[in-house]
C-alpha positions as CSV (number, residue, x, y, z in Angstrom):
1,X,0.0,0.0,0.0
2,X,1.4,3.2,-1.0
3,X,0.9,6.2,1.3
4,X,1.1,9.6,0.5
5,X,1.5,12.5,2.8
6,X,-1.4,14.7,4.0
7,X,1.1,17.4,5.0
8,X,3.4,17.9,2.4
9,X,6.9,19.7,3.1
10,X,6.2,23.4,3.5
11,X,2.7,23.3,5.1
12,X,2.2,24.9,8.8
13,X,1.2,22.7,11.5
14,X,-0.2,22.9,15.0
15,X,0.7,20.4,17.5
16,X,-2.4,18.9,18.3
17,X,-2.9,15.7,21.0
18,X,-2.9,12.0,19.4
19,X,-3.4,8.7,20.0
20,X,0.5,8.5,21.5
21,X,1.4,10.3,24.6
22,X,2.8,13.8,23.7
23,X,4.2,16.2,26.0
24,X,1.8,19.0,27.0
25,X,4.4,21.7,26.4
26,X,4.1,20.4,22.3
27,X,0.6,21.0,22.4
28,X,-0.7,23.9,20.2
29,X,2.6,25.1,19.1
30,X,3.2,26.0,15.4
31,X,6.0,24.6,13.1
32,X,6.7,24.1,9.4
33,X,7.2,20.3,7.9
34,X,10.5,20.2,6.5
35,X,10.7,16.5,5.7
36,X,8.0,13.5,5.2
37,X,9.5,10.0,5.5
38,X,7.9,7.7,2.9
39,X,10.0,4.8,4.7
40,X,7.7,5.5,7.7
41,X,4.8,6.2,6.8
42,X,2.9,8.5,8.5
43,X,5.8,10.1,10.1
44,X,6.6,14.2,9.6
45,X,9.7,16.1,10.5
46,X,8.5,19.2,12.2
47,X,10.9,22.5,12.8
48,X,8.8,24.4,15.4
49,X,8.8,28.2,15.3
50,X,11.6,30.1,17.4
51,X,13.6,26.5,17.2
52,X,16.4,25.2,14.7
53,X,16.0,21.4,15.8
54,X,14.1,18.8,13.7
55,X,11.3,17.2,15.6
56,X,9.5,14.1,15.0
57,X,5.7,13.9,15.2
58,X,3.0,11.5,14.1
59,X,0.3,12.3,11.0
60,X,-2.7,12.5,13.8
61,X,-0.6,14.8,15.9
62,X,-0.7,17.3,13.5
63,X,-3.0,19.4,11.9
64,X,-2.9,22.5,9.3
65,X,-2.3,25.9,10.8
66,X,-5.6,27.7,10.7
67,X,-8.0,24.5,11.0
68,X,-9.1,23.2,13.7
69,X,-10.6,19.5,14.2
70,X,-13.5,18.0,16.2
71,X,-11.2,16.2,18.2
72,X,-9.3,19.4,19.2
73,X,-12.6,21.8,19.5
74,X,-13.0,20.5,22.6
75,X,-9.6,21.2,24.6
């Protein structure tokens, strides 16, 4: 099965809660994804904004700047 990134490189994110435990500080920052990994699917390198360092977060951790989901309505 072939997956294809719903975030491709460039698009803003927020940080947004998953399924996986994700530390609270993470939560509703905004970052830019600099690198999908096709290996792993599902997987995006995330730089956050005010930081140089690549960090690693999970497709349902993310979501586009400016939207926001059912699932994160709520918090």
């Amino acid at each position: 099965m072939v997956w294809y990134p719903i975030y491709p490189e460039g698009t803003r994110v927020r940080i947004r809660r998953g399924k996986q435990p994700l530390d609270p500080s993470m939560e509703g920052r905004i970052g830019l994804v600099v690198h999908t990994d096709l290996r792993n699917a599902k997987r995006y390198g995330v730089t956050l904004d005010g930081e140089d360092r690549v960090r690693t977060f999970l497709e349902d951790e993310l979501e586009r700047e400016g939207e926001t989901s059912p699932a994160t309505a709520n918090h």
